[in-house]
N, C-alpha and C positions, 0 to 999 in steps of 0.2 A: 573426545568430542561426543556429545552427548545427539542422539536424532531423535525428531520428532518423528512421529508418523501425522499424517495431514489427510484428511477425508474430505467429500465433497458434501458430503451430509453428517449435520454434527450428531453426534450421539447424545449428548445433552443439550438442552435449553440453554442458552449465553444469555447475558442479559443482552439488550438495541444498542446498540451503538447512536449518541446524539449526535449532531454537527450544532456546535458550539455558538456559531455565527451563519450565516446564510451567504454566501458566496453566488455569485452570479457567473461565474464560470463553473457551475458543475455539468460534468459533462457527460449529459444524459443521452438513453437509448439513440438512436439513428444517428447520430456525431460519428464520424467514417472512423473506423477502428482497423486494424489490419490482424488485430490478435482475438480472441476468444477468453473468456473466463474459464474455461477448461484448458487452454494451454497456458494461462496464467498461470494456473493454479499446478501446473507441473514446474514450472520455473521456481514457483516458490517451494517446491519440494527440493529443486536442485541446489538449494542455499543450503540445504543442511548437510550437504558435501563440502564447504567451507569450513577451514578451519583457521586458528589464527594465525596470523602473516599470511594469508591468501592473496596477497597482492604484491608480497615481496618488499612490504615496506612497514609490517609489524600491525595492520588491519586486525581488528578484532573478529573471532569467527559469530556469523548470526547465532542470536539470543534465540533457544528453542521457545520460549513462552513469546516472543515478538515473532516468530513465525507462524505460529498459532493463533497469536493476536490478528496478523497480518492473513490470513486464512479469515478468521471470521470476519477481517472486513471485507474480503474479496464477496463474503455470501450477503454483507450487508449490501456493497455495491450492485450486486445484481439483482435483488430483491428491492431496491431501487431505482432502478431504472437507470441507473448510472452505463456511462460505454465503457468496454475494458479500455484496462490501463492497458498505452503501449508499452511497458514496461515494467518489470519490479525488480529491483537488485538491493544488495547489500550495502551498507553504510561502514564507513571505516571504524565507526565504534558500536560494531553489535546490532545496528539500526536497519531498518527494513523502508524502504523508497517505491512509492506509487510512482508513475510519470504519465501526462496525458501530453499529449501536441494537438490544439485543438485549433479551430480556425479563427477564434477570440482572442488565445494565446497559449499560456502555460499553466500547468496545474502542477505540483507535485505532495504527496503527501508521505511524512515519517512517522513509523511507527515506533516510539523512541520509548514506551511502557505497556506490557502487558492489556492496559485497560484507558490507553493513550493514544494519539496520533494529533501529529502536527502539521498544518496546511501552507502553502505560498502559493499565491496565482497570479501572474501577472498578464495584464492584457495586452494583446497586439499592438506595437507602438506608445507605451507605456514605459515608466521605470519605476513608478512603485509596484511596492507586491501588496499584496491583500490577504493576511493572515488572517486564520481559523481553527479550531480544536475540533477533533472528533473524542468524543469520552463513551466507555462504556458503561451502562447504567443498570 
């Protein structure tokens, strides 16, 4: 199993990350968060303790370059004004999961490529979702 190391300050330049479509559930600064970008950003260090079958049901271990990915979005979200995510965990195939619980509804986003991510939001009393890409450029 292969580890990343993960910093809070990058050592080179990344390109911006775009958001694809415009969402109206992003959920920005003062939105009641209960976690921090800095302890986010330890939880996402504790993915690279995962290996495969970490679930006991043959789960793939997180992709170090989707951790990494998943790292420079944490800096993009904060750099915009985004709330932290209440969560971020592992994907049963290699994949990295935002999660927000917001009072609109739900947000989550996967990091399923290097220079990728994938959105769903659904609003409070809703059942569609509202899909969106984040790409890095």
């Amino acid at each position: 199993m292969a580890t990343v190391q993960i910093t809070t300050t990058p050592t080179v330049k990344r390109p911006a990350w775009h958001l694809e479509v415009n969402t109206a559930l992003v959920p920005k600064k003062g939105s009641p968060s209960v976690r921090t970008w800095p302890q986010l950003t330890e939880d996402l260090r504790a993915l690279n303790q995962l290996g495969d079958d970490w679930d006991g049901q043959a789960a793939k271990a997180p992709d170090p370059n989707l951790i990494r990915a998943a790292q420079s979005l944490v800096e993009y979200f904060n750099a915009n004004n985004w709330s932290c995510a209440d969560r971020v965990i592992a994907g049963v195939n290699g994949t990295i999961f935002f999660e927000w619980h917001v009072a609109d509804g739900y947000i989550e986003i996967e990091v399923i490529e290097p220079n990728r991510a994938e959105g769903r939001s659904v609003k409070t009393g809703s059942q569609d979702a509202e899909t969106f890409v984040l790409v890095q450029r």
